[in-house]
N, C-alpha and C positions, 0 to 999 in steps of 0.2 A: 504494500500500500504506500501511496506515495500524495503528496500533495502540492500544490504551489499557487499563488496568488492569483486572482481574477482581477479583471478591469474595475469591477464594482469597489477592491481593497484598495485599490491606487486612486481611483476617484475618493472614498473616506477619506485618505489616509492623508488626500491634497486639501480636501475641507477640513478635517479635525487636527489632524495631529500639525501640522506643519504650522496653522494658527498657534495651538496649544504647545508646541516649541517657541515661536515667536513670543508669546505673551512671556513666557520664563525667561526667556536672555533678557526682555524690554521690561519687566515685572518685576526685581528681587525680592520685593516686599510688595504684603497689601489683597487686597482682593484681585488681583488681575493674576498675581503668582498663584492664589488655590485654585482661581478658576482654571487654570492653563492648566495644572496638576488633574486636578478634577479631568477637563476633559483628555489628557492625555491616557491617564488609566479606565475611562471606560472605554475609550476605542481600545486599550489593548485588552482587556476583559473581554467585551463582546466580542473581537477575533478572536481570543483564545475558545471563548467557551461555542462559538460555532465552530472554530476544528475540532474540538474535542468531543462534540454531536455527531459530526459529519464523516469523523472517518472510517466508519461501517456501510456510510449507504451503498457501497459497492458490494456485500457482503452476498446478499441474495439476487445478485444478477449470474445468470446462467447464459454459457456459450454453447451453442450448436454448429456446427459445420461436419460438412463431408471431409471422407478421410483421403480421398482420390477424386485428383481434376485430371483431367487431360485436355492439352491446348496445340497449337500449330504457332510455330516459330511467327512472328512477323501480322499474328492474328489476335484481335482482342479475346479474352477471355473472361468472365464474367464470375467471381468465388463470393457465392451467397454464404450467410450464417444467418443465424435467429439469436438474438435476444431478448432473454426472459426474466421477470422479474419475481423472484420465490419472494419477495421480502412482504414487508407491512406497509412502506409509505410508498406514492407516490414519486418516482423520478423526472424532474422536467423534462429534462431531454439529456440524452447519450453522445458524446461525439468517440470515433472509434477510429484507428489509425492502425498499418499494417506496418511492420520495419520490412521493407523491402531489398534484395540485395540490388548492385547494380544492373544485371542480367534481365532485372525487368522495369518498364514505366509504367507509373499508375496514369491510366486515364481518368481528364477529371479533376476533383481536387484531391487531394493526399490526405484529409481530413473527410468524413465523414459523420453523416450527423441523423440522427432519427429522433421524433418527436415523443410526448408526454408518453411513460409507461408505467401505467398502474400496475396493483399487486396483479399478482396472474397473469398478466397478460404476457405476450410476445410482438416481437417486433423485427422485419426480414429485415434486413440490408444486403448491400453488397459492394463489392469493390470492384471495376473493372482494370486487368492486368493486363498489359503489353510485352509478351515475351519477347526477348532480342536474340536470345541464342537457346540453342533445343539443348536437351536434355534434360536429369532428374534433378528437382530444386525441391526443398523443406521448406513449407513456412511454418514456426513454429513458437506464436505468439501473435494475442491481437489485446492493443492497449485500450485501454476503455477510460473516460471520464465524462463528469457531471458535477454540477455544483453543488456546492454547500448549503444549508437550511437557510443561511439567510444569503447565499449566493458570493461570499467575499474567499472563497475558497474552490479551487480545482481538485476533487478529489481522483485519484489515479491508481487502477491498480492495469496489471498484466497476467492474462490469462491463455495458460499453454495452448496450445492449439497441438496438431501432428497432423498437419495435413503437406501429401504427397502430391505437388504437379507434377505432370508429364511432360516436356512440350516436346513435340515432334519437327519433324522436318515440314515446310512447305514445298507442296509438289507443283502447285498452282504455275509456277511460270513454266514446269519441264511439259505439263500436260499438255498448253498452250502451243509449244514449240512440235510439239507431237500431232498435232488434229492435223496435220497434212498430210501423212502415214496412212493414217483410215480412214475409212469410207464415212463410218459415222462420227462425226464430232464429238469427241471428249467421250468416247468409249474405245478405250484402249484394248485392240485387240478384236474390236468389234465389225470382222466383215472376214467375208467368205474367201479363202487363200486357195488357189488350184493346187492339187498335190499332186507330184509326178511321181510313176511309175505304178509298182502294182502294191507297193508295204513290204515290209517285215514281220507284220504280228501275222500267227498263226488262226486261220480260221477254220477248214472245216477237210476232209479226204473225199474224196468222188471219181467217178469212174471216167477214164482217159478219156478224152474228148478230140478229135482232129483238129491240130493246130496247137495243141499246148507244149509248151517246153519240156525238152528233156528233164531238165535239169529240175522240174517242178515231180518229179515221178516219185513217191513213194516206192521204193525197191522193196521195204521189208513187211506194208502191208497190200503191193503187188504178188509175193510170195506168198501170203498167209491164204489171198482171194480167187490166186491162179486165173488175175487179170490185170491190167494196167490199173493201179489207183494213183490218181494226180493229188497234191497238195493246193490250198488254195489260201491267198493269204489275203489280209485284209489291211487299209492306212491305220499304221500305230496311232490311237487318239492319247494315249496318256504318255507322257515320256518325263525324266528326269531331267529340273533345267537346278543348277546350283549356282548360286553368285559366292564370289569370294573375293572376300575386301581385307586390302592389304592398309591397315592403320598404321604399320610403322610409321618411322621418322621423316621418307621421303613424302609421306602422305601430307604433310604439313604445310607444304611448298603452298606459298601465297596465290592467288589468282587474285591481276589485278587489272578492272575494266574502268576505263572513262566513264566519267557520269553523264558525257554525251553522248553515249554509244549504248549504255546501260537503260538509259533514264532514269524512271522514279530508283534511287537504291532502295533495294528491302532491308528492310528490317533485322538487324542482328548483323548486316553487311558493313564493317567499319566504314568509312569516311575519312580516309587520308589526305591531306594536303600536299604538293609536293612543293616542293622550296622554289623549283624554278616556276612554278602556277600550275592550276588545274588540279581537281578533284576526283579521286578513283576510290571506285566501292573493293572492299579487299575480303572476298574469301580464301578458303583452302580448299585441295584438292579431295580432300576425304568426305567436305560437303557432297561434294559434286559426287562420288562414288556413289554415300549414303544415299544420294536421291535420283540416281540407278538403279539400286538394288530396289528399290521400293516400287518404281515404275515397272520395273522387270516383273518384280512381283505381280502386280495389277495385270500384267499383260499375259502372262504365264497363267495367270488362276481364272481370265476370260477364254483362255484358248484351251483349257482344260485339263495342262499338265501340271504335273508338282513341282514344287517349288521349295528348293532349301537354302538356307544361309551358313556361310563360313567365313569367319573372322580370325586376322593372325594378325601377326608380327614377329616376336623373337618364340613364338609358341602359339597354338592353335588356340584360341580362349573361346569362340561360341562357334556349337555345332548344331546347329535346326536342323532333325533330317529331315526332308523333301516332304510336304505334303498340300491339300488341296482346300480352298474356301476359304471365306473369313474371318472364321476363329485361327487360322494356322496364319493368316495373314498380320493379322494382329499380335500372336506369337512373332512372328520373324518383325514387326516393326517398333514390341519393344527389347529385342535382342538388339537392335543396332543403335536405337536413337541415342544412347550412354557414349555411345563409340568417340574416344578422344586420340589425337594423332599418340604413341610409344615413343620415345626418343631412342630408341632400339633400333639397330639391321636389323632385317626378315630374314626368317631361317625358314628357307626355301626347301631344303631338304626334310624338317621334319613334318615343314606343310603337305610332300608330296605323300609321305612316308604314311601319313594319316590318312589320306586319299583313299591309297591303294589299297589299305587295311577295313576299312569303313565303308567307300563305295563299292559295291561288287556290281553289280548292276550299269552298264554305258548309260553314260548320261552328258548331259551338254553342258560344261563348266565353264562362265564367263567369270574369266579374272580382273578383277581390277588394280592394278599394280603400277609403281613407277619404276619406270628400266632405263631414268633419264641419266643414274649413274653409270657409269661402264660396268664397275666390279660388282654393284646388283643385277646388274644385267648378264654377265657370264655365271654367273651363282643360278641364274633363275636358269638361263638356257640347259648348262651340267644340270638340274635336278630335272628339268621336264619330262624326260623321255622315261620317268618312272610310272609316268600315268597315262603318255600320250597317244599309248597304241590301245590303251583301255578307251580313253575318254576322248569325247570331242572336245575340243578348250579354243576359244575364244578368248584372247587379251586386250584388255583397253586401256591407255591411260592417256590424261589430257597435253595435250601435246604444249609442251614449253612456251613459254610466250613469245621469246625470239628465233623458237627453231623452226626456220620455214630456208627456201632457197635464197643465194644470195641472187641483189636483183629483181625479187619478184615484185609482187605488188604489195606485199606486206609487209618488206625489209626494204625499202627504197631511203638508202640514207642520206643526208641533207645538209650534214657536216661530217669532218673526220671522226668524231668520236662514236655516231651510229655508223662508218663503215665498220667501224672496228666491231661494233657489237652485232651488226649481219655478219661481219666474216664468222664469228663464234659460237650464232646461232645456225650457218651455215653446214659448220664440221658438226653440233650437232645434231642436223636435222642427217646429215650423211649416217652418224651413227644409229641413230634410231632405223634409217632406212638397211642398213647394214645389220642390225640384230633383228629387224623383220624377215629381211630373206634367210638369216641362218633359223629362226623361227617357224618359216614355211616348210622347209625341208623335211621338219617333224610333225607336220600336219598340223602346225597352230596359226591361227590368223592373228595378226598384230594390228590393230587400227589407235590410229594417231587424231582423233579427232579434236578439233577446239571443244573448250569446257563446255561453251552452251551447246554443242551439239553432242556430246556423249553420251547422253538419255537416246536420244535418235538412231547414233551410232547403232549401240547394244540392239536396239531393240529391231533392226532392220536386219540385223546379223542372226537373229533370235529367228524372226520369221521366213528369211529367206535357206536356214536348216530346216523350219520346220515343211517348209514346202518342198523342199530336196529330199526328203527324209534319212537324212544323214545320221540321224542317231537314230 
């Protein structure tokens, strides 16, 4: 319990006491010194004896709130509570404040306030939150005050709270970038793909027919029938897709976009200045993964396959195996949104080693990884080939900001100091194209896309196996 003065003490204290000082210095003797005496100890009497009334009326107020919100990066969010009043008197009115960390703004004002609460009653409020960065946040405390019986006092107490937000990724801008992909707008996944050939899954044995392939002949229940029986097979509809996000250290790596090229920044997007002018919204790489793997998701569980999450860095830490709908959806979206960059190398090797031990079943693994180092990049090539003849693997990662050709239209430099930084995005845009072909060799596709296209990237890669039926 806590207290401290109201506007009503400092207006008293400017009428009474400050005259009732005055008259004493200007008064040593006489009637003007009792009177000054006089009123100087009833104004401190009557403040004492209203704190000393007052500092229970918070005694019988009761907090309510839920114990889990869940919110979207960059989205307002709304966290109701109730308060109640168990007591005997009458509260004017309540004002109720959240300690917030900096990770979120209060929309609004920061103070809130609800009117007269009698005995019994209850009374909703709420606060509206602006989450800036995703992840798990506590809020755990909500301070409460009201005034005093005769109002020259702020009585204060704080009352624990344990409530668990969520906040998640915003997908809102990658969905957007996606409605050109399919037929129906803002359903991912949502339209009819031609699949070539005849499938893989097994469907039913029947009697040879002219024209059917050798190669489709059951020999051993042609032998049991003492006739040709052909096999018949049918398009795989369910198939294994895994995303696998690599959080190490290189995941870290800034992406950083003009805020003329940008526009509005989102939410949670720093706001850098740079010294020589102009304004850049500044993410990380590992955003951009996280909100891959989720689109993937969405796209995967519309098209009807399963869908699993794999998380590393110097050790495998979340394994979701592959499954289907929206409770598993929901599984794999709060497996990642926690995901912080490792300051750690990837240990490529025990990630492969886990693979091959866990997936037995072919299934289509989109990696997301950075191979912008050289010596991550030879680590990852040596470990691949322990899965590569099992699995189909897809690799993406966002392609550098200056690694493009030198010369082109995205490195055209303007002074010496940008040739010098095309020539070094030059050798490594050579090297990336250089660890893609020794990539291909092993049957892995490597795609270099820019950030805002990496959602597209994956998921064009996604569809155009499942129409091949490659796995």
């Amino acid at each position: 319990m806590r207290f401290a003065p109201n506007s009503a003490l400092l207006w008293a204290a400017a009428l009474v006491a400050v005259p009732a000082v005055t008259a004493l210095v200007y008064f040593p003797d006489g009637p003007g010194h009792w009177a000054g005496w006089l009123a100087l100890a009833g104004f401190v009497a009557v403040a004492a004896i209203d704190l000393a009334l007052s500092l229970g009326r918070l005694d019988g107020v009761r907090l309510q709130a839920p114990e889990l919100l869940r919110a979207t990066k960059g989205k307002v969010v709304t966290l109701p509570f109730e308060l109640g009043n168990a007591g005997t008197e009458t509260l004017r009115w309540l004002r109720h404040g959240l300690p917030i960390s900096t990770d979120f703004r209060i929309e609004g004002g920061v103070v809130g306030q609800v009117g007269s609460l009698a005995p019994g009653k209850v009374q909703r409020a709420e606060t509206d939150l602006l989450p800036l960065r995703r992840g798990q946040f506590w809020i755990e405390a909500l301070h409460v005050e009201t005034p005093s019986r005769v109002g020259w006092w702020l009585i204060r107490r704080r009352y624990p709270l344990k409530l668990e937000l969520r906040v998640y990724p915003d997908l809102a801008a990658e969905r957007r970038r996606l409605s050109g992909i399919f037929l129906h707008r803002g359903n991912e996944g949502g339209h009819a793909v031609r699949q070539v050939g005849k499938g893989r899954e097994f469907e039913q044995l029947r009697e040879y027919q002219p024209g059917d392939d050798y190669i489709d002949i059951d020999w051993k229940a042609t032998a049991r029938r003492n006739r040709p029986v052909t096999r018949t097979y049918q398009i795989e509809r369910t198939q294994e897709v895994y995303v696998i996000v690599d959080h190490s250290r290189l995941s870290a790596r800034e992406i950083r976009v003009p805020v003329e090229e940008a526009g509005e920044p989102a939410a949670g997007d720093a706001v850098v200045e740079y010294a020589a002018g102009g304004d850049v919204t500044v993410t990380t790489q590992l955003e951009r993964f996280l909100h891959c793997a989720l689109i993937l998701a969405s796209v995967a569980e519309r098209q009807g396959d399963l869908f699993g999450f794999i998380s590393f860095a110097d050790q495998v830490d979340r394994f979701i195996r592959s499954g289907g709908g929206r409770e598993h959806y929901s599984i794999v979206r709060d497996a990642l949104y926690t995901l912080e960059p490792k300051p750690v190398a990837p240990d490529f090797e025990q990630l492969m080693v886990t693979l091959r031990q866990r997936l037995t079943r072919r299934a289509l693994l989109v990696m997301l990884v950075d191979l912008s180092d050289p010596l991550t990049a030879e680590h990852f090539y040596e470990s691949i080939p322990l899965i590569s003849r099992q699995h189909l693997i897809l690799v993406n990662m966002v392609r550098p900001e200056k690694a493009h050709p030198l010369f082109s239209a995205r490195s055209r430099p303007e002074k010496t100091a940008d040739l010098y930084e095309s020539l070094a995005g030059h050798f490594q845009w050579n090297e990336l194209g250089e660890i893609g072909r020794k990539l291909s060799h092993l049957g892995v596709e490597l795609g270099l896309p820019d950030h805002e296209e990496l959602c597209a990237e994956a998921v064009t890669q996604y569809l155009n196996v499942k129409k091949r039926q490659l796995i």
